[in-house]
C-alpha positions, 0 to 999 in steps of 0.5 A, spaced: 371 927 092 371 922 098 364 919 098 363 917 107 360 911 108 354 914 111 353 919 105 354 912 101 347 909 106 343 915 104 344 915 097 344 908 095 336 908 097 333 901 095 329 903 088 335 908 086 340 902 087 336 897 085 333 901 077 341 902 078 343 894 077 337 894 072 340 899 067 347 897 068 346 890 066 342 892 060 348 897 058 354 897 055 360 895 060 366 891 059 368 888 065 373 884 065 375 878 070 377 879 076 384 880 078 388 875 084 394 877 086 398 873 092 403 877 097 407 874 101 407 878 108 413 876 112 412 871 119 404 873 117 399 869 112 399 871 105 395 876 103 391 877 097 390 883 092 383 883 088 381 887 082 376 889 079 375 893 074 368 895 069 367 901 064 362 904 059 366 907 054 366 915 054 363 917 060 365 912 067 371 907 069 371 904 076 376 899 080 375 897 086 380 895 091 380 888 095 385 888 099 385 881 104 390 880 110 389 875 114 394 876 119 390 882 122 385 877 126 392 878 131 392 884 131 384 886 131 384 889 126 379 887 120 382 882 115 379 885 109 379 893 105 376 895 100 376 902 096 373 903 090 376 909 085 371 912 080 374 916 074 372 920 069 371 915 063 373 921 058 380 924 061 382 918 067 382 923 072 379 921 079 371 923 081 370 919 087 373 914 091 369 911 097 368 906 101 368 899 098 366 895 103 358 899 103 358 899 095 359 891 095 353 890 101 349 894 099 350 892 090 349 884 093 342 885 097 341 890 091 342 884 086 338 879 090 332 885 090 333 886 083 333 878 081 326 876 086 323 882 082 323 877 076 323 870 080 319 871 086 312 871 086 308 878 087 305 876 092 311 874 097 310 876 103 314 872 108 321 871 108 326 867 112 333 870 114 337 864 114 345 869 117 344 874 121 351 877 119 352 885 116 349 881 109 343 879 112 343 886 115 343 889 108 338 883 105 332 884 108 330 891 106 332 889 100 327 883 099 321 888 102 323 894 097 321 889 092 316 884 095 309 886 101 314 882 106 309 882 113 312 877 116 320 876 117 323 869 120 331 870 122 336 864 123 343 865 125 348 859 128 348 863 134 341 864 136 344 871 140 345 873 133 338 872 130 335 874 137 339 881 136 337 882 129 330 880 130 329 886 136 333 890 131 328 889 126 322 890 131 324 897 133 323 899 126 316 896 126 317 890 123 314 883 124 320 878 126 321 872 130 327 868 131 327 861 128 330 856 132 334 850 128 329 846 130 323 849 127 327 851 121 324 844 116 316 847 118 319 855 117 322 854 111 316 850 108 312 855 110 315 861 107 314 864 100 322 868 100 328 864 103 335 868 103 342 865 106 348 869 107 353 864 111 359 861 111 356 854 112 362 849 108 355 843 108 348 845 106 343 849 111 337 849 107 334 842 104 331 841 098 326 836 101 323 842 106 322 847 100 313 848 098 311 850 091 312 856 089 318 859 093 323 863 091 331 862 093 336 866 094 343 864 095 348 869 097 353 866 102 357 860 098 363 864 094 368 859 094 369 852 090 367 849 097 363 852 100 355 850 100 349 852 103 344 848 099 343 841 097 343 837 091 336 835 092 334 843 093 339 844 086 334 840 082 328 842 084 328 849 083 330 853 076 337 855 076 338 863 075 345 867 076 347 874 076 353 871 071 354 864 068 362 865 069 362 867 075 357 863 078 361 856 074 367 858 077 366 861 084 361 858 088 360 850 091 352 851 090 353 850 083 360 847 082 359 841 087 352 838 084 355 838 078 360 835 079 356 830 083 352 829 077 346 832 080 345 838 075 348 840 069 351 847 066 344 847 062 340 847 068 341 853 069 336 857 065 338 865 065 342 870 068 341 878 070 343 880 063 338 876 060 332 877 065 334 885 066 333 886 057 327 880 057 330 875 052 328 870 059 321 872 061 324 869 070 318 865 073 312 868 068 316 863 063 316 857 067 311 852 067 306 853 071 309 859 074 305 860 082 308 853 084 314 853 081 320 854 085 326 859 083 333 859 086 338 865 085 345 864 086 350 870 086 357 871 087 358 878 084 360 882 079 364 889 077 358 892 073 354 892 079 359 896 083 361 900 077 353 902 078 352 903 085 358 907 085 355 911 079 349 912 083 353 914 089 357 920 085 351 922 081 347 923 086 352 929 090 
């Protein structure tokens, strides 16, 4: 069975994906460490291979198939592809293979969704889109299927992206502006969620612009190098991650503040795991929960692909 990627959109609705998430994190699943595999492409950059596999025992096994090909920027075609195979996990024979591009996007929005539904607070109603990309896309509906957003900010390095977004937004009925980067101290310290999917090398958002009670959710940094906030933002907030392995090992946000001293390990204070099977309590365990200030950092993990695919195929 091929699942489009349009079938993919319509079955993967919000509160569908994000119960999903929810479930699998509290499941069974083993899900080793993802696979890195170099290949050498003659007269071309080296290529990247990427596996990632997840199963539950006796009832589904799924891989997803990254594939990175930097030359193909010449040739205008997309430098990365992705395919994810869904198999019976009694027998190994194929059930589905679908378009792994959509499961990743959509499976990322979802675990943020799922992590501000214990992290942010019930009455969030204003959300700063910091990154107009595909992820921001994907980002702001799943924060408002879990929050009463009324009113989004989008910001975007190229102020025609945000303004794109934004009117996009607007056409489904719903109250956006852009933020210029010059009013991105004010708005930031305003809002109740801040969200940042970005490429950014160095901080965009600032620890010392964030207001008691905010939550934070950081999407973006997915390399050792990369960052989108500072130390400051680091050591005011309470740390959560999708997994500790993961988050340690992958992403600047955590990595650099703790090498520079800013953070430890310890400050980080639960993972999806632990909030989704309430052995940590999110924001209601912190001191002073109304203005107490979360930040959630991603950096993805194959059990939330096996559930979105899971999901995509039961729905049929």
């Amino acid at each position: 069975m091929q699942i489009s990627a349009d079938t993919l959109r319509a079955r993967l609705t919000w509160p569908k994906i994000v119960a999903a998430l929810r479930d699998i994190f509290v499941a069974d699943v083993h899900s080793p460490v993802r696979h890195h595999h170099f290949i050498d492409v003659p007269n071309e950059p080296q290529a990247t291979l990427l596996l990632m596999p997840a199963w539950i025992e006796g009832q589904y096994l799924g891989v997803k198939q990254v594939s990175v090909f930097p030359g193909n920027s010449a040739r205008n075609l997309p430098g990365l592809t992705s395919l994810y195979t869904l198999s019976c996990g009694k027998t190994g024979q194929t059930l589905a293979q679908m378009d792994g591009n959509v499961i990743t996007a959509i499976r990322t929005a979802a675990a943020s969704a799922l992590a501000s539904s214990y992290l942010s607070r019930a009455d969030s109603s204003s959300l700063l889109m910091m990154g107009a990309g595909r992820m921001g896309h994907h980002l702001v509906p799943a924060h408002c299927s879990v929050r009463p957003i009324k009113t989004i900010w989008v910001w975007d390095r190229t102020p025609a992206h945000a303004e794109a977004f934004v009117a996009e937004l607007r056409a489904q009925g719903q109250d956006a502006q852009v933020c210029r980067t010059e009013q991105l101290p004010d708005i930031a310290g305003a809002v109740d969620i801040i969200s940042c999917a970005t490429l950014a090398n160095e901080p965009i958002l600032l620890g010392d612009w964030l207001k008691p009670g905010v939550h934070v959710d950081l999407v973006g940094s997915f390399t050792p190098t990369m960052r989108e906030v500072d130390n400051k933002a680091m050591q005011t907030t309470a740390i959560f991650v999708d997994t500790r392995a993961g988050a340690l090992a992958e992403t600047g946000d955590l990595i650099l503040p703790i090498k520079q001293g800013a953070i430890t390990e310890q400050d980080i204070h639960a993972e999806l795991t632990e909030l989704c099977g309430n052995t940590h309590q999110g924001r209601n365990a912190l001191a002073e929960p109304a203005s107490a200030m979360t930040l959630f950092k991603s950096v993805g993990d194959s059990r939330e692909d096996l559930a979105a695919a899971m999901l995509a195929y039961q729905e049929a």
